[in-house]
LODOKE-167786 format. One record per residue (C-alpha): residue number from 1; z, y, x. Coordinates in steps of 0.1 Angstrom, whole numbers, always signed. Layout:
# LODOKE-167786
{seq:NUM | w:Z | v:Y | u:X}
...
***
This chain:
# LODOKE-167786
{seq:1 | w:+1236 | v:+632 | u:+1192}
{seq:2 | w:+1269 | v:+639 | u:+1208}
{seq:3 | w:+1299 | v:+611 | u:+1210}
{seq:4 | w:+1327 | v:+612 | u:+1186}
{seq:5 | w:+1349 | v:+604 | u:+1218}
{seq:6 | w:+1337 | v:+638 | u:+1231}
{seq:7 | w:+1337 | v:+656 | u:+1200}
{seq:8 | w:+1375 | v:+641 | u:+1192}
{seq:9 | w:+1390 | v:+663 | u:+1219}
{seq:10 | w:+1377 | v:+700 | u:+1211}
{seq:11 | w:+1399 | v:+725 | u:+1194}
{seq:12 | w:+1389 | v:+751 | u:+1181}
{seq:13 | w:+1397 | v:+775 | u:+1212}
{seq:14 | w:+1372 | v:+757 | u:+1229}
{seq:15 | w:+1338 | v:+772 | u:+1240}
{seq:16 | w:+1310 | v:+744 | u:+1234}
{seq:17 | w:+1279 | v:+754 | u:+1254}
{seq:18 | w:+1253 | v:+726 | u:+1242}
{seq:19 | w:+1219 | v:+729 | u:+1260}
{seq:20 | w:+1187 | v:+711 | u:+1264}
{seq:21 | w:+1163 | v:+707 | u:+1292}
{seq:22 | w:+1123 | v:+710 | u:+1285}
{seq:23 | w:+1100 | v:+694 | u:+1308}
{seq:24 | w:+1092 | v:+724 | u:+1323}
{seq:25 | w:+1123 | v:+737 | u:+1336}
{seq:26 | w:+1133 | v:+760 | u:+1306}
{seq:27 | w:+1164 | v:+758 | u:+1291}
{seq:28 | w:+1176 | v:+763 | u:+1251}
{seq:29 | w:+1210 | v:+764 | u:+1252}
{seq:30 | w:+1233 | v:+779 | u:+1225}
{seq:31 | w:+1250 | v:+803 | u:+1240}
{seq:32 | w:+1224 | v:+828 | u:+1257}
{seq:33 | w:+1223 | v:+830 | u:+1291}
{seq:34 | w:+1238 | v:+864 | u:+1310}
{seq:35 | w:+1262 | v:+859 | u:+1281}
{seq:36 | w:+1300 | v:+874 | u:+1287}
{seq:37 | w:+1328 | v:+846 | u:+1283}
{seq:38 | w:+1365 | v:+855 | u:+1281}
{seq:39 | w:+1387 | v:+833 | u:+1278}
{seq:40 | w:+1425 | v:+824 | u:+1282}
{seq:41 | w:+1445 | v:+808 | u:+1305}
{seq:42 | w:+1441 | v:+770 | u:+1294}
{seq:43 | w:+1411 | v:+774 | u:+1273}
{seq:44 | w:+1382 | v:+750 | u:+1279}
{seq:45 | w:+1341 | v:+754 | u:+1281}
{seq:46 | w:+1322 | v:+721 | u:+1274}
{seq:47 | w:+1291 | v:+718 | u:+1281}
{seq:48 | w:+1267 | v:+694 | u:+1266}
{seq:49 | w:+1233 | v:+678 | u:+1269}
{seq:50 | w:+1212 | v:+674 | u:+1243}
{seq:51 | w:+1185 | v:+652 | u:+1257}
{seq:52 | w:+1177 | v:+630 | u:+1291}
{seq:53 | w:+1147 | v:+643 | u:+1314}
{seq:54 | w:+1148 | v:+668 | u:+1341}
{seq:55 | w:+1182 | v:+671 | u:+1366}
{seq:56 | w:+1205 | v:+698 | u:+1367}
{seq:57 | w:+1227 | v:+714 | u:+1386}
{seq:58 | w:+1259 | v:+734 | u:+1377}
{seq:59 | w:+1275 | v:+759 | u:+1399}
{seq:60 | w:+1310 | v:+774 | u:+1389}
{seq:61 | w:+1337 | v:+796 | u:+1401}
{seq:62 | w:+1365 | v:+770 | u:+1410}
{seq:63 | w:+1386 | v:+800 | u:+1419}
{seq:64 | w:+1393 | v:+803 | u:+1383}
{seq:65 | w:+1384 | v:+767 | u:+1372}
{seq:66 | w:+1397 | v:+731 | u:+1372}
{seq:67 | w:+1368 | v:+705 | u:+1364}
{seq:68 | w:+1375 | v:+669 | u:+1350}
{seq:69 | w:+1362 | v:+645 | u:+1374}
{seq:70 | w:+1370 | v:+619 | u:+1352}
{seq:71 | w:+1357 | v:+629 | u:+1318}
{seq:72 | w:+1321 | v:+616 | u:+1306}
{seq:73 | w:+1316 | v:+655 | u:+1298}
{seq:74 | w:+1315 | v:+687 | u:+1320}
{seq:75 | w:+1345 | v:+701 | u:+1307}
{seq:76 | w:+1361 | v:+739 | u:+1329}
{seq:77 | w:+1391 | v:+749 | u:+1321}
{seq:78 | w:+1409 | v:+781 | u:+1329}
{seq:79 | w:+1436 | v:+781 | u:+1357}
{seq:80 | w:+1439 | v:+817 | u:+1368}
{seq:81 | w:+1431 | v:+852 | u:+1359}
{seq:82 | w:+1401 | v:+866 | u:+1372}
{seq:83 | w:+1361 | v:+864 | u:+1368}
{seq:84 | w:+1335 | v:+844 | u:+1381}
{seq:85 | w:+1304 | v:+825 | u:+1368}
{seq:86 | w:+1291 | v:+791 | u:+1356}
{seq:87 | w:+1254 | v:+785 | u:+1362}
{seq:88 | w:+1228 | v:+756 | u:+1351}
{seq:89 | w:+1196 | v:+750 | u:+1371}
{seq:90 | w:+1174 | v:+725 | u:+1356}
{seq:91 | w:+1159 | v:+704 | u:+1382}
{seq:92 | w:+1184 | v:+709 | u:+1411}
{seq:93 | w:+1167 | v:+739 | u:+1423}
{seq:94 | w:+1146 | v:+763 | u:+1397}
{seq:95 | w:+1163 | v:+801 | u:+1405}
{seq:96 | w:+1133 | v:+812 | u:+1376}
{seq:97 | w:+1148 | v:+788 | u:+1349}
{seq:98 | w:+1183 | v:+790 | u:+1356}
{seq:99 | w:+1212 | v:+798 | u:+1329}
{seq:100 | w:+1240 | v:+820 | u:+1339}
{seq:101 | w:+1271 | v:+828 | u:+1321}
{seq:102 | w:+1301 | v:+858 | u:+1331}
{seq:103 | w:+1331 | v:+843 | u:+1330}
{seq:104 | w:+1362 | v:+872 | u:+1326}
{seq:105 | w:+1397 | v:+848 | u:+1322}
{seq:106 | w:+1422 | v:+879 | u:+1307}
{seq:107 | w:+1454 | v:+864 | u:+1298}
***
């Protein structure tokens, strides 16, 4: 289930990436992984956990985004033109099970 305090600040330019963790190391996410992102200037990717288990790591390109520190979510937003890449590896280090997304920030 995700918080209504989470959910209360999307917009509907925002990119939700929700994903969930097996035991294993596999991850179901709904947004495929290898998948191209553009976005604009200002626009936002969430990303959200479905369940609790296995710990992750995520790896982004912070030429190209600012991350909240202080929100309870991992939200990226776009600060500059350019591309780069936002990555979830389920238990700190699983290269085979990884997630990988192509960032391209255009305007």
């Amino acid at each position: 289930m995700i918080c209504e305090a989470i959910t209360s600040v999307w917009t509907n330019a925002d990119i939700i990436i929700s994903y969930e963790i097996l035991s294993g190391g596999k991850i179901i996410s709904s947004i495929p992984s290898n998948s191209l992102l553009n976005l604009k200037k200002g626009q936002r990717i969430f990303l959200i956990r479905r369940n609790f288990g296995p710990v992750e790591k995520v790896m982004f390109s912070s030429d190209i985004f600012s991350f909240d520190f202080s929100s309870p979510s991992l939200i990226f937003t776009a600060i500059r033109l350019g591309k780069g890449y936002l990555t979830i590896e389920p238990n700190l280090y699983d290269p085979d099970n990884l997630i990988y997304y192509q960032i391209e920030v255009l305007s």
